[in-house]
C-alpha positions in Angstrom: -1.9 -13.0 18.5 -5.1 -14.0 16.7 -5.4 -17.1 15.1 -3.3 -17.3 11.6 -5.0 -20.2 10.1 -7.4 -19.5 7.5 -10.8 -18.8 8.3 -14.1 -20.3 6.1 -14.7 -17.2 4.7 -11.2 -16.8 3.7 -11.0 -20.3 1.9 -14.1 -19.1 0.3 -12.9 -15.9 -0.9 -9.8 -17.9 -2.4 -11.9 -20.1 -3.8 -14.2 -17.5 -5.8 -10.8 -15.5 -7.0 -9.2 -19.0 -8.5 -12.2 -19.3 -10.3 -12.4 -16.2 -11.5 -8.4 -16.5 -12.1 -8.6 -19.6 -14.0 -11.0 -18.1 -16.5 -9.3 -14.6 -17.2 -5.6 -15.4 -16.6 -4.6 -18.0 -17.6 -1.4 -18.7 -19.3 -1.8 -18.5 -22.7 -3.7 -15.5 -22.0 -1.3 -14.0 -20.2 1.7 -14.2 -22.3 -0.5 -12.7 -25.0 -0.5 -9.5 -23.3 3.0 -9.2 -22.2 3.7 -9.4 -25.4 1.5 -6.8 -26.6 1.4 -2.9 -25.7 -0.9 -2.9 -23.3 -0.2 -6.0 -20.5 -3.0 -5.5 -17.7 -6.1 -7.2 -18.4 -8.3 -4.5 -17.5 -11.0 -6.9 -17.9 -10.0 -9.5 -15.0 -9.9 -6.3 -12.5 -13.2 -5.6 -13.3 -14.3 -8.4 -12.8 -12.1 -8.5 -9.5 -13.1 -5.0 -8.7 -16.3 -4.3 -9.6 -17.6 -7.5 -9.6 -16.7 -9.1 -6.3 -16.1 -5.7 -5.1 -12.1 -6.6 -3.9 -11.0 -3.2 -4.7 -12.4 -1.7 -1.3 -11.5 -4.3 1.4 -9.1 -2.1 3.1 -11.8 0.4 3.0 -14.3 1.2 5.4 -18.2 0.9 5.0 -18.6 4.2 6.2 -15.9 5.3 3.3 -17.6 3.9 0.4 -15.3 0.4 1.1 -16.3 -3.2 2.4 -14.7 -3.1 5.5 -12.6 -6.3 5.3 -8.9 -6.9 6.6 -5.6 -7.3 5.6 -5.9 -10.6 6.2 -8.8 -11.1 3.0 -6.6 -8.8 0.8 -3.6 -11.3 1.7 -5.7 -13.9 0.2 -6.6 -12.0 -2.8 -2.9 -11.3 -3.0 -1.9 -14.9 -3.0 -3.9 -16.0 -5.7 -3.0 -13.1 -7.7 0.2 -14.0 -7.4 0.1 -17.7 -8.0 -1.4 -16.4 -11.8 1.1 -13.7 -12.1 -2.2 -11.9 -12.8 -1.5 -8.5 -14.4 -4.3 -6.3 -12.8 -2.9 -3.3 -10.4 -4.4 -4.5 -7.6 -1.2 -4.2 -4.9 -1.1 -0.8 -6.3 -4.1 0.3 -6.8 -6.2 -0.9 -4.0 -3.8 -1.5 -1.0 -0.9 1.1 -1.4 -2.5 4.0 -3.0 -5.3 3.3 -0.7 -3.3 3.0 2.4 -1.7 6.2 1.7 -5.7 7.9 0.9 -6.8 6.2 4.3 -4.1 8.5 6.6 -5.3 11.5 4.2 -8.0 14.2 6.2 -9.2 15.1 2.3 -8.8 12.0 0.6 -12.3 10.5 1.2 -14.0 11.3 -2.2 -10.8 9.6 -4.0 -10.6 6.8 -1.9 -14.6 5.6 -2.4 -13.8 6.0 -6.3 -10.8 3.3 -5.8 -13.1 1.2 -3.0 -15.4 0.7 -6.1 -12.8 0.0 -8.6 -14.0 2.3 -11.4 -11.0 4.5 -10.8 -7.3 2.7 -10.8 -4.6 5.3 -8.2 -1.4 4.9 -7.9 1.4 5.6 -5.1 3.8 8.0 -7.3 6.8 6.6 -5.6 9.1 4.0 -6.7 8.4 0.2 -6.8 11.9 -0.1 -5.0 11.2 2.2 -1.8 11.3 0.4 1.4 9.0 1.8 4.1 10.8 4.3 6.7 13.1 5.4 3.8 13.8 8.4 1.5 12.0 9.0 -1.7 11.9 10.9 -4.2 10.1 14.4 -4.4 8.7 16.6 -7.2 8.8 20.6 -6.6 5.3 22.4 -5.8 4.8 26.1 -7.1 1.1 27.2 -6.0 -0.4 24.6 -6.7 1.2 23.5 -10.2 3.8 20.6 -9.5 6.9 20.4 -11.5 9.4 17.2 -11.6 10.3 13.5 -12.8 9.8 10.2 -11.4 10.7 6.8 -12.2 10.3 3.3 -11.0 6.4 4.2 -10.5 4.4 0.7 -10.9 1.4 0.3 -12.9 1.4 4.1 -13.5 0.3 3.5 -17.1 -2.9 2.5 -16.3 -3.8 4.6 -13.3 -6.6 7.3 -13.5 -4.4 8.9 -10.4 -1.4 9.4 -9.4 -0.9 10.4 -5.6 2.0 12.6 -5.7 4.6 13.5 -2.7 5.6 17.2 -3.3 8.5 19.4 -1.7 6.2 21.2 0.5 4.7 17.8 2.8 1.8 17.5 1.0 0.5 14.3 -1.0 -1.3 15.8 -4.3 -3.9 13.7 -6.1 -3.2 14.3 -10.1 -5.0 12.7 -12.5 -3.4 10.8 -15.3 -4.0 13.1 -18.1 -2.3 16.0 -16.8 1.2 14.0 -16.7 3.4 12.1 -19.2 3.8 9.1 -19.0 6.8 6.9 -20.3 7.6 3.1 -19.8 10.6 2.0 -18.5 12.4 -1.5 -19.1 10.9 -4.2 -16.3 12.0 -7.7 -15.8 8.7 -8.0 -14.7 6.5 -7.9 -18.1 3.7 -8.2 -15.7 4.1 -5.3 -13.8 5.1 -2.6 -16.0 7.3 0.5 -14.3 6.9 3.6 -16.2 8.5 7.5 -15.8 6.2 9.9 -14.5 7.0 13.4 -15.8 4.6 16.7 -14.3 5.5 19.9 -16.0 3.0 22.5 -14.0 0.6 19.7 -13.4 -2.1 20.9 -11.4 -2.5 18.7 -7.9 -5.1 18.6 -5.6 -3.4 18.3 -1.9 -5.2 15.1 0.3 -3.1 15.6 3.1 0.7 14.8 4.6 3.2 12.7 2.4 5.6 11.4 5.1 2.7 9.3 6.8 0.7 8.9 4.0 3.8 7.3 2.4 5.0 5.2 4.9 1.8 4.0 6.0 1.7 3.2 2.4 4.7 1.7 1.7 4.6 -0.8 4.8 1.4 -2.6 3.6 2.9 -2.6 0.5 5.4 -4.5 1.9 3.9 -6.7 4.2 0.8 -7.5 1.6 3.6 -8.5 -0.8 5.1 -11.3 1.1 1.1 -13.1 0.6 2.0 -12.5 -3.3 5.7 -14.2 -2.5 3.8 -16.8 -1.2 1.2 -17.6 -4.2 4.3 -17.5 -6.5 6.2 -20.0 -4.1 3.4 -22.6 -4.0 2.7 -22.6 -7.5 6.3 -23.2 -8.4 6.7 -26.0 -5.5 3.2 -27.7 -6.4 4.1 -27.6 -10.5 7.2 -29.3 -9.7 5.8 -32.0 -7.5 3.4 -32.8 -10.6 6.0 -32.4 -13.7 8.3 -35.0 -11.9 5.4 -37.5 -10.7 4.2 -37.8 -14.7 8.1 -37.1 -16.2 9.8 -40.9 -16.5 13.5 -41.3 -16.8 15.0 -45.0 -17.0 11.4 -46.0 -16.8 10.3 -44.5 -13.7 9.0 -40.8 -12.1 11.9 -38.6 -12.0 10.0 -37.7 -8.8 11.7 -41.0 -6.8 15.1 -40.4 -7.3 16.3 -39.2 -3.9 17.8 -36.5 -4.6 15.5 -34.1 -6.1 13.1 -35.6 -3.3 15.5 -33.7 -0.6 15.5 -30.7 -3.1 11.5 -30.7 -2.5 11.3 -31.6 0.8 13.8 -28.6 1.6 11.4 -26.2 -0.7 8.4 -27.3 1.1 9.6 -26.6 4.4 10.3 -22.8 3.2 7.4 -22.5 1.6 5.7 -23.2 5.0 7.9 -21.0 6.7 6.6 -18.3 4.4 2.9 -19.1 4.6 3.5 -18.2 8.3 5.9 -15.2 8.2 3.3 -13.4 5.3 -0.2 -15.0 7.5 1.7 -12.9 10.4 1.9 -9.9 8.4 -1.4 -10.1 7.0 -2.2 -10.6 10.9 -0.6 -7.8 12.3 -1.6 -5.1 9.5 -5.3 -5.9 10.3 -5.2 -5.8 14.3 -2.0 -3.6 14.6 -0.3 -5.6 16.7 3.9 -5.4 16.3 2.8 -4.5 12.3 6.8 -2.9 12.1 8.0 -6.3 13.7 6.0 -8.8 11.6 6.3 -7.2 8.1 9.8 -6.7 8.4 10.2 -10.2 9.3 8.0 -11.3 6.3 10.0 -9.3 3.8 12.9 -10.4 4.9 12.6 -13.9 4.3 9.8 -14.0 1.8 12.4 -12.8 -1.1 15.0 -15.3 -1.2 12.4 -18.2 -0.8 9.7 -17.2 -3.6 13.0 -16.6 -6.2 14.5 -20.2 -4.8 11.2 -21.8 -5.9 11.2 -20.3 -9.0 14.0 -21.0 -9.5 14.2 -24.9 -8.6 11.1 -25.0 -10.6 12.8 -23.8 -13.9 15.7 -26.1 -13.2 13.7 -29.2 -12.5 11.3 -28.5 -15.5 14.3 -29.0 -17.4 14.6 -28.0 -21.0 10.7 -27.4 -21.5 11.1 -25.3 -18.1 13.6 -22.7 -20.5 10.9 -22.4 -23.1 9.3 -18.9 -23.5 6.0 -21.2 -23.9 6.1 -22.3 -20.9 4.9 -20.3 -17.7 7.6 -20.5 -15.3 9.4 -17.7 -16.6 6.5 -15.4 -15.9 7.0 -16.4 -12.2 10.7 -16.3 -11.8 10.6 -12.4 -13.6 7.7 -11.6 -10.9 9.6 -13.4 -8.1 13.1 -11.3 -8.5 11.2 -8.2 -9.4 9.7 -8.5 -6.2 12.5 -9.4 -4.2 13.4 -5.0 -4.5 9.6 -4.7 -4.3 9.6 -2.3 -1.0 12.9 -2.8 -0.5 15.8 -5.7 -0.4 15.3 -8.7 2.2 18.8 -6.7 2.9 17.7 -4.2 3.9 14.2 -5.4 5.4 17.0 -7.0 7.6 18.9 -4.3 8.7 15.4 -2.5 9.3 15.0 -5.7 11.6 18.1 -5.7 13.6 17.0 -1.9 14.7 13.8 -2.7 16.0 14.8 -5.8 17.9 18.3 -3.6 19.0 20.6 -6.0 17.4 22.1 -3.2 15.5 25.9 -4.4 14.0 29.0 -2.8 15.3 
């Protein structure tokens, strides 16, 4: 296994996207637009994008792409998710462009999402867990007829990658579908219904490994999201109760909520490793199944368990809509059905390692 500490050019790359981060999503900024009708700040993934050009690491050079790893998109994806930035970028430029990159016709498509000037999206639901069933729409000659839900960030993709009745994966663009948003938890990352009444699809190539090639960097990339949230819930914490004073002294030294931490940071580690791993084993392909599986399975309960002790130990100003904690816990348990349940990441587990229950 290759070495799962962070390299220099990885703490650099961090470095640049918190900057970056700080100035475009912050919270105030933030809650502005999930309270508004249009919640992605289309101007932080251009900068992201087009900018530092993050929409094509996956990519190869000789595919219009920057020929990075899944270990610099993991970094990209933590930081994103310590801001509960709301930019399709797990969308847009790792699953879409997973699924383009197992695609023989795809390579047109997939240079316009390496640059970032065109947003795709995986037109299967948020919920899917890789190696499972989804949902198909009918093809007729060409024209592609059916309804999809659950389909993340669809309502600001250019387009939509389509799995169809026949095997194929159909590239649509945005205009010739509807559109409709559904109720999220997740204000950040807005689910919508796709609807295609004779939309006309260009065929890319196979769904079934387009899809799952898809859907398990999805998964695995999402546990380096898990994480972001996770740390910026535990390190919060550690600063609200070192400044908070109760019975004239930091809330932080009563030794209870000491254990509390001390409990959370020991997960949190846990998970840097588990999603590092995955990150790992996406970019060398080394036991990939194995090590995203593993990552999804625990990253769940321990990102919403931050969260969650974060909100408590904020105390009242922790419940406030002002406050940003909420924006994390909402991200944290949408996530946790993000490419399927830690449940069922666990059963998927139990199979590969032949520990299947009786």
């Amino acid at each position: 296994m290759s070495d799962l500490l962070y390299s220099e050019e990885e703490e650099a790359l961090r470095a640049a996207v918190r900057d970056l981060l700080t100035d475009h999503c912050d919270t105030t900024s933030v809650l502005a637009r999930v309270e508004s009708d249009a919640p992605h700040d289309l101007a932080a993934w251009k900068a992201l994008a087009d900018g530092m050009g993050l929409a094509g690491l996956l990519v190869p050079e000789d595919r219009g792409g920057q020929g990075a790893t899944h270990r610099e998109a993991a970094v990209v994806l933590e930081e994103l998710g310590r801001a509960v930035a709301p930019v399709p970028y797990l969308t847009s430029a790792v699953v879409a462009t997973e699924a383009l990159l197992a695609c023989a016709d795809g390579d047109g498509l997939l240079a316009d999402l390496a640059s970032g000037r065109v947003i795709g999206a995986l037109a299967v639901g948020l919920h899917t867990a890789p190696g499972t069933g989804y949902a198909t729409v009918r093809a007729d000659g060409g024209a592609l007829h059916g309804e999809l839900t659950g389909i993340a960030d669809a309502a600001v993709a250019d387009v939509l990658l389509v799995p169809a009745d026949d095997g194929g994966l159909y590239a649509v663009t945005a205009d010739a579908v509807t559109v409709t948003p559904q109720t999220s938890l997740d204000l950040t990352r807005p689910l919508a219904r796709v609807t295609l009444e004779a939309a006309p699809g260009r065929r890319v190539g196979d769904a079934e490994p387009a899809v799952r090639r898809a859907l398990r960097a999805g998964a695995g990339l999402l546990a380096s999201e898990q994480l972001g949230i996770a740390e910026w819930a535990l390190t919060e914490t550690v600063r609200y109760l070192k400044d908070r004073k109760q019975f004239n002294r930091p809330v932080g030294g009563f030794q209870a909520l000491k254990h509390r931490l001390a409990q959370l940071w020991l997960e949190v580690v846990h998970l840097r490793a588990a999603a590092r791993a995955a990150a790992d084993a996406l970019a060398t392909g080394e036991d990939t199944d194995l090590s995203v599986t593993v990552a999804q399975a625990y990253a769940a309960p321990v990102a919403v368990r931050a969260a969650e002790e974060a909100l408590q130990l904020h105390a009242g100003i922790g419940m406030t809509w002002e406050h940003p904690v909420h924006l994390r816990l909402k991200r944290a348990k949408a996530d946790s059905i993000a490419y399927g349940t830690a449940g069922a990441h666990r059963e998927a587990l139990a199979e590969l390692v032949d520990l299947r229950a009786p």
